[in-house]
N, CA, C and O of each residue as an XYZ file, in Angstrom:
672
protein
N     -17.127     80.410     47.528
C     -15.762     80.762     47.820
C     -15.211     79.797     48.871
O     -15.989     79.345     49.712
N     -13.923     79.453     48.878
C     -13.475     78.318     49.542
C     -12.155     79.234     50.197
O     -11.346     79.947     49.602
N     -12.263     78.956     51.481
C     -11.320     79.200     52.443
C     -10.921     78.181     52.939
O     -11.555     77.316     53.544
N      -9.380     78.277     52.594
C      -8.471     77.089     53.996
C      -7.482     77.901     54.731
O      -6.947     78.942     54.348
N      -7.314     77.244     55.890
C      -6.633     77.739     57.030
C      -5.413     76.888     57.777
O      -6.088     75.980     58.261
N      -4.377     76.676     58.080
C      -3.831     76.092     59.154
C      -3.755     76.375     60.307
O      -4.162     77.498     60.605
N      -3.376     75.758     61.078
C      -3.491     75.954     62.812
C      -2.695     74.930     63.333
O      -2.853     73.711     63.280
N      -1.385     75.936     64.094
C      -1.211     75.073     64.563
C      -1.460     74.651     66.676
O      -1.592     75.532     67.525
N      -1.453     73.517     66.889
C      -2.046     73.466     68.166
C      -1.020     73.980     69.578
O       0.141     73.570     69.575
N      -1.411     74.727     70.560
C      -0.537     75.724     71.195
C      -0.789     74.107     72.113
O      -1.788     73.414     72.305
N       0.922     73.959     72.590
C       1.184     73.195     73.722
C       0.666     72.861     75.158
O       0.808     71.889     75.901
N      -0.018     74.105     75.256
C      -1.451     73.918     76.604
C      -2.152     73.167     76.558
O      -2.362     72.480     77.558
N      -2.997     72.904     75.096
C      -4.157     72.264     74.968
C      -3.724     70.922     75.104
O      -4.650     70.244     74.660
N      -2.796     70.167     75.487
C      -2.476     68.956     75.803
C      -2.793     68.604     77.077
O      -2.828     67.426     77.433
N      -3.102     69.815     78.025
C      -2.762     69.471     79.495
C      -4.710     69.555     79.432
O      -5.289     68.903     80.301
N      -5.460     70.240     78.553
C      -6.661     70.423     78.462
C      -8.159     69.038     78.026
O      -8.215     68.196     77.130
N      -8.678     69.224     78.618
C      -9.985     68.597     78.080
C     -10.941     69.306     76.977
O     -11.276     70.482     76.838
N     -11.298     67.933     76.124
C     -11.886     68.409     74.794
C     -12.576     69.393     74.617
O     -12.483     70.064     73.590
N     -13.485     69.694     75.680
C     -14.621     70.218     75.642
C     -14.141     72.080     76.279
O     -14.706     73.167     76.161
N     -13.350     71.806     76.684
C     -12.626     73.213     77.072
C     -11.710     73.613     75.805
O     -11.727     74.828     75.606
N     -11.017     72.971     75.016
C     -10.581     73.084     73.982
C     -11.844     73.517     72.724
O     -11.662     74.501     72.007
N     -12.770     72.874     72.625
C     -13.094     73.640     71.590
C     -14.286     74.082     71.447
O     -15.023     74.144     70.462
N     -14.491     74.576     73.203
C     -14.893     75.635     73.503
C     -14.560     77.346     73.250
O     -15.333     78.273     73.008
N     -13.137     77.311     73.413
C     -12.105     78.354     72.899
C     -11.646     77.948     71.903
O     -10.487     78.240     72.198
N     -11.566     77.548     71.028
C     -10.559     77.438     69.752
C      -9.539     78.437     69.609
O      -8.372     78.051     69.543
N      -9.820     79.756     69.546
C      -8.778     80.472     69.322
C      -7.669     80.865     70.034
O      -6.746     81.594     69.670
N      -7.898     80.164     71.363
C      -7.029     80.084     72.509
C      -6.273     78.903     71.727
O      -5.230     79.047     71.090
N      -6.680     78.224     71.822
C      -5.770     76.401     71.409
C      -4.963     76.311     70.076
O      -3.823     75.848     70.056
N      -5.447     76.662     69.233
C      -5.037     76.584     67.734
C      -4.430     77.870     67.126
O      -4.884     78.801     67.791
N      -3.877     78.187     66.479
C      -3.212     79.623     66.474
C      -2.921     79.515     64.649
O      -2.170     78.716     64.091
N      -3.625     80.396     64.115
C      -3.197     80.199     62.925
C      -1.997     80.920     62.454
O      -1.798     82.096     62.757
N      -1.038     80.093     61.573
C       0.446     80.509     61.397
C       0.461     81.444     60.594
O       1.575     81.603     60.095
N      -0.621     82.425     60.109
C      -0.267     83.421     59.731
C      -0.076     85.111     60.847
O       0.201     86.277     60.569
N      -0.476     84.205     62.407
C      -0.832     84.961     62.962
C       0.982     85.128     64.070
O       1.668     84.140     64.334
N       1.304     86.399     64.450
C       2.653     86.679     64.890
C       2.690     86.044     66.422
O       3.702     86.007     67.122
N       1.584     85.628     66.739
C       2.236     84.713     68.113
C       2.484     83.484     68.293
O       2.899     82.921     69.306
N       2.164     82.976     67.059
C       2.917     81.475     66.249
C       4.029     80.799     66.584
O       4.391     79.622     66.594
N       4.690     82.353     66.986
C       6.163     82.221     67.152
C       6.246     82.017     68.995
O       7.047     81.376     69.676
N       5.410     82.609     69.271
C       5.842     82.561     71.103
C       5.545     80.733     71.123
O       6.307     80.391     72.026
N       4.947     79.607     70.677
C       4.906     78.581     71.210
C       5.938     77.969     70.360
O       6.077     76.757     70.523
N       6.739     78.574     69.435
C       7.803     77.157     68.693
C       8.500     76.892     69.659
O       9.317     76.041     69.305
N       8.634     77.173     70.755
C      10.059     76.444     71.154
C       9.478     75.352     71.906
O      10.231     74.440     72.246
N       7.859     75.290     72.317
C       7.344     74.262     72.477
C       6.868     72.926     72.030
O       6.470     71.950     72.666
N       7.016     73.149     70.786
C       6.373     71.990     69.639
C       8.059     71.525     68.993
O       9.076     72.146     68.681
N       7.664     70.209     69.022
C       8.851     68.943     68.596
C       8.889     69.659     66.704
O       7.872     70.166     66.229
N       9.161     69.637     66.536
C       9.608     69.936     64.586
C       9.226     68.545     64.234
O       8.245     68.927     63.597
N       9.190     67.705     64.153
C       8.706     66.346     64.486
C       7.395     65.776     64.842
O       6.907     64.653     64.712
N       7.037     66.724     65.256
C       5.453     66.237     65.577
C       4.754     67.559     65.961
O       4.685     68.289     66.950
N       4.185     67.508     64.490
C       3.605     68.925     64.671
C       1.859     68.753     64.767
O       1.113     68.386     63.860
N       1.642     68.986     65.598
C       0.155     69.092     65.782
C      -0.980     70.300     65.341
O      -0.664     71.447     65.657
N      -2.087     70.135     64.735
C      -2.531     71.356     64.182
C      -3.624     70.933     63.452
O      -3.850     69.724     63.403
N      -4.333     71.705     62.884
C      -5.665     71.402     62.012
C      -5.344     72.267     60.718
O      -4.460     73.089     60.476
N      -6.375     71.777     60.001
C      -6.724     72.072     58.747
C      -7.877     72.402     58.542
O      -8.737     71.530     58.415
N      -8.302     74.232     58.425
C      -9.853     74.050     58.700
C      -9.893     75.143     57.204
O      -9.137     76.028     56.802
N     -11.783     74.262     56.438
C     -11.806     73.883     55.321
C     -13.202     74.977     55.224
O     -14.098     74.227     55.611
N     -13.714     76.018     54.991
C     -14.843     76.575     54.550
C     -15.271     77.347     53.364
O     -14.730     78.300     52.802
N     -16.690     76.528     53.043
C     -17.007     76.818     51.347
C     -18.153     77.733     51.927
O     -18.988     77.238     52.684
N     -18.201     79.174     51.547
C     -19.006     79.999     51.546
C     -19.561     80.221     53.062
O     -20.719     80.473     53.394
N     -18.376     80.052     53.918
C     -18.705     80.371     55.499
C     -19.290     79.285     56.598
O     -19.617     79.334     57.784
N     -19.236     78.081     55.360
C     -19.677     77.061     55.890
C     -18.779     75.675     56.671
O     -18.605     74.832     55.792
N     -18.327     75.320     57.677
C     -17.288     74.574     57.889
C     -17.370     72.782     57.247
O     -17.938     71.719     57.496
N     -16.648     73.218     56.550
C     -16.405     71.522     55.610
C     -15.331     70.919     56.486
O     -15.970     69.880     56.646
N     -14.701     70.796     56.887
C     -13.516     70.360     58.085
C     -12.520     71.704     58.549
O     -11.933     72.586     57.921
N     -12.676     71.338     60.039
C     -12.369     72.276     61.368
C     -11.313     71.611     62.315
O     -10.521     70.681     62.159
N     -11.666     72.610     63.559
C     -10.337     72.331     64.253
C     -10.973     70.652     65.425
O     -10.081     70.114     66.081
N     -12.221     70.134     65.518
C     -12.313     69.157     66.057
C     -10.886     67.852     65.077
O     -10.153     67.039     65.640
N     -10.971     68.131     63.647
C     -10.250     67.018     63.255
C      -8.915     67.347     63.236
O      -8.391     67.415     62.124
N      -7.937     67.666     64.648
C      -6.550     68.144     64.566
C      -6.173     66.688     64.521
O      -6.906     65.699     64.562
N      -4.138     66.830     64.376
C      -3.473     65.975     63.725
C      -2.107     66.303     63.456
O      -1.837     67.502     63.386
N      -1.243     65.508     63.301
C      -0.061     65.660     62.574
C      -0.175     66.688     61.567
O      -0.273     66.044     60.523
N      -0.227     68.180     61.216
C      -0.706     68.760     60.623
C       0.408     68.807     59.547
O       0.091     69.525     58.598
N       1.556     68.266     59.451
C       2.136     68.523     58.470
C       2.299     67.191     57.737
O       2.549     67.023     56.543
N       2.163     66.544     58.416
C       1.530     64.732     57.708
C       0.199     64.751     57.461
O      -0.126     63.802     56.747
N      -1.028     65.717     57.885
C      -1.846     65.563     56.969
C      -1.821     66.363     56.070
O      -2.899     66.318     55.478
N      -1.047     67.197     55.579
C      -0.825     68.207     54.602
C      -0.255     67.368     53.672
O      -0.731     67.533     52.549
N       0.677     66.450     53.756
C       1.039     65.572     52.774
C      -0.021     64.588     52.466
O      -0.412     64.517     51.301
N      -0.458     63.929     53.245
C      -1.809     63.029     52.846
C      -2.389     63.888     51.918
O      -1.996     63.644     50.777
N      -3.021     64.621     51.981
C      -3.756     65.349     51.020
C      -3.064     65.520     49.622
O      -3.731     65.517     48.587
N      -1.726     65.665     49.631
C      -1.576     65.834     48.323
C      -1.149     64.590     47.616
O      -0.962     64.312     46.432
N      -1.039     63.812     48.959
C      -1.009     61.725     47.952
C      -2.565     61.778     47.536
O      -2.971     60.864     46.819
N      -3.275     62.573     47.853
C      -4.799     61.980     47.844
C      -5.247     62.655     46.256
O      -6.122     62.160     45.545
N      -4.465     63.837     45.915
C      -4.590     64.714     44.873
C      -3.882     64.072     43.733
O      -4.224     64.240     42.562
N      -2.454     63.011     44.280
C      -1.826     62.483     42.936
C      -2.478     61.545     42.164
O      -2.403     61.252     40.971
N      -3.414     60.960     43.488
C      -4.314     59.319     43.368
C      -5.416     59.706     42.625
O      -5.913     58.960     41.781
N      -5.981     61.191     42.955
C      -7.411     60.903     42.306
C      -6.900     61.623     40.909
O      -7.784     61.644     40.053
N      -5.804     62.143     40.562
C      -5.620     62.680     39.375
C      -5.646     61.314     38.613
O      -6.618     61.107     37.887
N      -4.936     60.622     38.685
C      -5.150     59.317     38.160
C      -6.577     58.499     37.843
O      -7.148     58.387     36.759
N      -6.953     57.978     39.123
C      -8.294     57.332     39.310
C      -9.789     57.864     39.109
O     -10.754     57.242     38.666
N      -9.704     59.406     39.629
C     -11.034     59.989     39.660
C     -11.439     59.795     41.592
O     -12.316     60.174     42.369
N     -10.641     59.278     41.620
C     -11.282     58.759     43.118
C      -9.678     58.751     44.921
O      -8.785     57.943     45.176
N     -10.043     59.827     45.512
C      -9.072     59.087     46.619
C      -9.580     59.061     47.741
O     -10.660     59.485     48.153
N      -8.848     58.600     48.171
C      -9.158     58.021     49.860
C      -7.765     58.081     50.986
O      -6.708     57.494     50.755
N      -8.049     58.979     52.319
C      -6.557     58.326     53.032
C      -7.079     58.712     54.516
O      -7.980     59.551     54.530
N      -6.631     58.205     55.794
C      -7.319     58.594     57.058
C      -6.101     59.705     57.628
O      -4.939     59.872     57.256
N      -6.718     60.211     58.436
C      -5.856     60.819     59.027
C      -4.349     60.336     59.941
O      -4.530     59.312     60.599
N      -3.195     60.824     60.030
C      -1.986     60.333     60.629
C      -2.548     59.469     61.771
O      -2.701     58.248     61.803
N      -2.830     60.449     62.747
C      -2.946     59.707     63.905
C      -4.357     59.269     64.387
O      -4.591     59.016     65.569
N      -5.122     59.209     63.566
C      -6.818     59.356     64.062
C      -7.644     58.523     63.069
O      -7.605     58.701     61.852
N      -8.468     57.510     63.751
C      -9.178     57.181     63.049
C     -10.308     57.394     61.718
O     -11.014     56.550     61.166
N     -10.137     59.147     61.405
C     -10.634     59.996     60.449
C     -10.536     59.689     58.985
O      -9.435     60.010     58.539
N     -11.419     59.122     58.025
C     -11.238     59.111     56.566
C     -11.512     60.375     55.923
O     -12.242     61.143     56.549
N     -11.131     60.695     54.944
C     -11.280     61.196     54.142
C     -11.371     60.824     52.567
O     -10.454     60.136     52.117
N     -12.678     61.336     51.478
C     -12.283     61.077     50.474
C     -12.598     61.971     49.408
O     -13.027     62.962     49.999
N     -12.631     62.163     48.395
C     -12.472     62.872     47.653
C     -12.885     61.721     46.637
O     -12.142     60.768     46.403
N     -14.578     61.953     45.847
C     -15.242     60.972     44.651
C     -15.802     62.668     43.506
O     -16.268     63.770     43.793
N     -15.448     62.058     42.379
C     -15.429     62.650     40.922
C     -16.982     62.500     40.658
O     -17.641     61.461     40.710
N     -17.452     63.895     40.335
C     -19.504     63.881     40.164
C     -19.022     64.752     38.754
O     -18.018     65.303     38.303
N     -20.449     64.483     38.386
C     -20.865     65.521     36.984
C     -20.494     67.094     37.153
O     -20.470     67.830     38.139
N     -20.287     67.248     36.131
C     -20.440     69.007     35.597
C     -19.304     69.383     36.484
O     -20.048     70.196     37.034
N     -18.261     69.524     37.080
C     -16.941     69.427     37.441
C     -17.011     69.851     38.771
O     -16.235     70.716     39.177
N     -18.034     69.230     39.651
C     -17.956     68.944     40.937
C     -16.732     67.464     41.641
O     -16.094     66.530     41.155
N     -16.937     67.952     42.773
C     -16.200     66.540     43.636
C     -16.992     66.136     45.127
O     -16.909     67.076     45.917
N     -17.506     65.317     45.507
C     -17.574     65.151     46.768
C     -16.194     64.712     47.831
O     -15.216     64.008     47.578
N     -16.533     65.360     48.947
C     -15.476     65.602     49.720
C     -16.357     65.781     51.099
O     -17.017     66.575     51.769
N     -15.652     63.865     50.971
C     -16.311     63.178     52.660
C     -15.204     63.348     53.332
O     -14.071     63.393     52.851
N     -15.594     63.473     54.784
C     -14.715     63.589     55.707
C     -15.610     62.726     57.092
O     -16.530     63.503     57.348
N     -15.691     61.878     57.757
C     -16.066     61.157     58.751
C     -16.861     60.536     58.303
O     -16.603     59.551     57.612
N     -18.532     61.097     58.676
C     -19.571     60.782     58.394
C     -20.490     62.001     58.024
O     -21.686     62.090     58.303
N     -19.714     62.946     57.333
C     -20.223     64.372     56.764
C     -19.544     64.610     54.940
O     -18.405     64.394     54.525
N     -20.506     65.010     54.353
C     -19.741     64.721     52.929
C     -20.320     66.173     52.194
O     -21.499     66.493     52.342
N     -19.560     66.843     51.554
C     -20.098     68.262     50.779
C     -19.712     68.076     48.957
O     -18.699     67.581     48.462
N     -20.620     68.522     48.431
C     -20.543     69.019     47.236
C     -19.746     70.128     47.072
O     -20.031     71.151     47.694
N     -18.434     70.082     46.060
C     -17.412     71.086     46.189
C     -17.077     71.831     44.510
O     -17.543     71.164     43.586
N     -16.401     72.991     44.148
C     -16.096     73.177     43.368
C     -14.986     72.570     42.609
O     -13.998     73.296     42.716
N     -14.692     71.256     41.695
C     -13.624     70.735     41.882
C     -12.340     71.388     41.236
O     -11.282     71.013     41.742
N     -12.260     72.220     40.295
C     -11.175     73.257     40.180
C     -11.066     74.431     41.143
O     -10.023     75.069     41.287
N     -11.853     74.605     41.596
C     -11.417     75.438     43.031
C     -11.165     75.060     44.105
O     -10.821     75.893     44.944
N     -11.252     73.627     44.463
C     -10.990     72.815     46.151
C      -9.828     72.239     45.270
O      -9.117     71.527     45.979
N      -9.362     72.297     43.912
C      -7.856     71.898     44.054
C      -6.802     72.762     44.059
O      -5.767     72.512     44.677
N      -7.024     74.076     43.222
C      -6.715     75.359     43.302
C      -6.206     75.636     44.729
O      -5.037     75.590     45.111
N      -7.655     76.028     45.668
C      -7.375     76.515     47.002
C      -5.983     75.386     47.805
O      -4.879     75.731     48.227
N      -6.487     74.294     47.774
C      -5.506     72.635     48.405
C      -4.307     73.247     48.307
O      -3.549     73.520     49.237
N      -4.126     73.498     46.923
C      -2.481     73.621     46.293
C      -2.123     74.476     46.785
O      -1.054     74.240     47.347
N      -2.506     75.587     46.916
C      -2.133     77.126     47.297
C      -1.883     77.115     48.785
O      -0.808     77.435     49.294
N      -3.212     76.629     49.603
C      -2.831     76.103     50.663
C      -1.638     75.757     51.310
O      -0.855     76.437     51.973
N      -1.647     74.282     50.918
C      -0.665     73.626     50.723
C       1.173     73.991     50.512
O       2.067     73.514     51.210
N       1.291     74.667     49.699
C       2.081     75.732     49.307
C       2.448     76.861     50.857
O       3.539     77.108     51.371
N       1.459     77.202     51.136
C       1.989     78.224     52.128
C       1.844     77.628     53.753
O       2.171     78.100     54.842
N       1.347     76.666     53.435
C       2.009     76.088     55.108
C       3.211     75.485     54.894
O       4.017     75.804     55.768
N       3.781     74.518     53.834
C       5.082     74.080     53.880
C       5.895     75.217     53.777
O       6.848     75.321     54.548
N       5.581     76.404     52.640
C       6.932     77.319     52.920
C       7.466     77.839     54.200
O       8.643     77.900     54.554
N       5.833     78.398     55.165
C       5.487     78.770     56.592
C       6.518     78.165     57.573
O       7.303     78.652     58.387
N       6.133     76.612     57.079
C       6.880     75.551     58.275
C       8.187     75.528     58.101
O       8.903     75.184     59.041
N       8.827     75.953     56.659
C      10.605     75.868     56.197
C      10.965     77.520     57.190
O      11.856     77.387     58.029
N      10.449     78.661     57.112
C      10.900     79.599     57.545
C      10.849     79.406     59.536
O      11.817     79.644     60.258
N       9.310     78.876     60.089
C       9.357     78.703     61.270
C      10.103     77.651     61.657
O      10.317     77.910     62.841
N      10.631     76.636     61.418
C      11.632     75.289     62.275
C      12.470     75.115     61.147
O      12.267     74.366     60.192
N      13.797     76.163     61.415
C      14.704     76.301     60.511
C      15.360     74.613     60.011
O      16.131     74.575     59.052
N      15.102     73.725     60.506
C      15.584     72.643     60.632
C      15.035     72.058     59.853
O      15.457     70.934     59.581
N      13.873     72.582     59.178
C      12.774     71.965     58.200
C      12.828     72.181     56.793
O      12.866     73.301     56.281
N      12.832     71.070     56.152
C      12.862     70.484     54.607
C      11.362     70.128     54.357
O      10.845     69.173     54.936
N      10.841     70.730     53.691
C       9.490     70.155     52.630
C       9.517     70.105     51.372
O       8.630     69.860     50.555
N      11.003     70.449     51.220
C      10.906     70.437     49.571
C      10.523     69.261     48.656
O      10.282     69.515     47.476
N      10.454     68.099     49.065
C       9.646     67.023     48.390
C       8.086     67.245     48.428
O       7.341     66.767     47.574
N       7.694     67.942     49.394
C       6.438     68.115     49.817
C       6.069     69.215     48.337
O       5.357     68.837     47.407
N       6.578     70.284     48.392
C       6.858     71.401     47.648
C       6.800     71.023     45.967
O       6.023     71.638     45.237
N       7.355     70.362     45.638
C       7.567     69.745     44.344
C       6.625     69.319     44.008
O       5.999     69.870     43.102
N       6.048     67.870     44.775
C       5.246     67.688     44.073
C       3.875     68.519     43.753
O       3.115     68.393     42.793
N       3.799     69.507     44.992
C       2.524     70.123     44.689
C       3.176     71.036     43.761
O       2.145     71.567     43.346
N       3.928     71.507     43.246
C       4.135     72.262     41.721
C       3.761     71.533     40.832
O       3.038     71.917     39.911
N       4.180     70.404     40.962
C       3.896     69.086     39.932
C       2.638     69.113     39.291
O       2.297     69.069     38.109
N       1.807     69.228     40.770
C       0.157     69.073     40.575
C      -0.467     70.239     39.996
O      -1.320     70.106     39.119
N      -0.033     71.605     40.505
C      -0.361     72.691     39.892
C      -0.507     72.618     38.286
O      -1.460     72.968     37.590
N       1.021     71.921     37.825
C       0.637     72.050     36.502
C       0.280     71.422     35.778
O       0.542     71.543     34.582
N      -0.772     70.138     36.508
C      -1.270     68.901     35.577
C      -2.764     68.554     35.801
O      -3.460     67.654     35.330
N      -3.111     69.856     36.930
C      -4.201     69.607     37.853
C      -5.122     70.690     37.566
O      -6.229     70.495     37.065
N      -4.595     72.016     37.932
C      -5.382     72.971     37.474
C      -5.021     74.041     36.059
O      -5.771     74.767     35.406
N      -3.810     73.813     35.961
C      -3.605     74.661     34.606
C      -3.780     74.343     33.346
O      -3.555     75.171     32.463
């Protein structure tokens, strides 16, 4: 079973050191399904949204909150990475602001590997695109309702796009 999550990063943890950060995680990162999401917007730029993407297959962490980021630029990376390998079999893209790769390589019997640094997992590949999309899907709608100022509808599209060429 594959769980994804967003988070986005509470404006404190800037003034913080790493190791105190993710020591607490749940102090620092706040997932936007959660109602105090709202007490830090008036702190975060709409513009530069900081946050993670954390990734677990059967309780196991495949990517967490160490790899935060432009969380709504890596939400789009990911789905350039989903248009590329629909094509190729194969993608690749690093993170916005961080030296972080990621890739996503096509295996037998309808697996995918899905490297991330120097850590790589065997994945379900109709279900890590499934979950992505869905994902995907509810942090951009998330982010249109929280920073009224916010358009993802290109973002939005194409992952419909993908829905119906990808998993259906």
């Amino acid at each position: 079973m594959l769980e994804i999550n967003s988070y986005l990063l509470h404006p404190d943890a800037k003034t913080k050191q790493w190791d105190e950060i993710r020591g607490q995680p749940s102090i620092f990162f706040i997932n936007i399904n959660e109602e105090r999401v709202k007490d830090i917007l008036k702190f975060i730029d709409p513009l530069y949204i900081e946050g993670s993407i954390e990734i677990k297959y059967y309780g196991q962490e495949v990517m967490g909150v160490k790899y935060w980021d432009l969380i709504d630029q890596l939400w789009s990376y990911f789905i350039n990475m989903l248009e590329e390998y629909k094509v190729s079999g194969r993608a690749e893209t690093y993170f916005p602001d961080m030296p972080v790769k990621i890739e996503l390589i096509t295996l037998q019997h309808g697996m995918i590997k899905f490297v991330i640094s120097d850590s790589s997992f065997v994945l379900p590949e109709k279900e890590f695109f499934s979950e992505i999309l869905n994902s995907a899907t509810f942090f951009f709608e998330k982010m249109q309702d929280l920073f009224i100022n916010s358009d993802y509808t290109h973002d939005l599209e194409r992952i419909l796009n993908l829905k119906e060429t990808l998993i259906y």
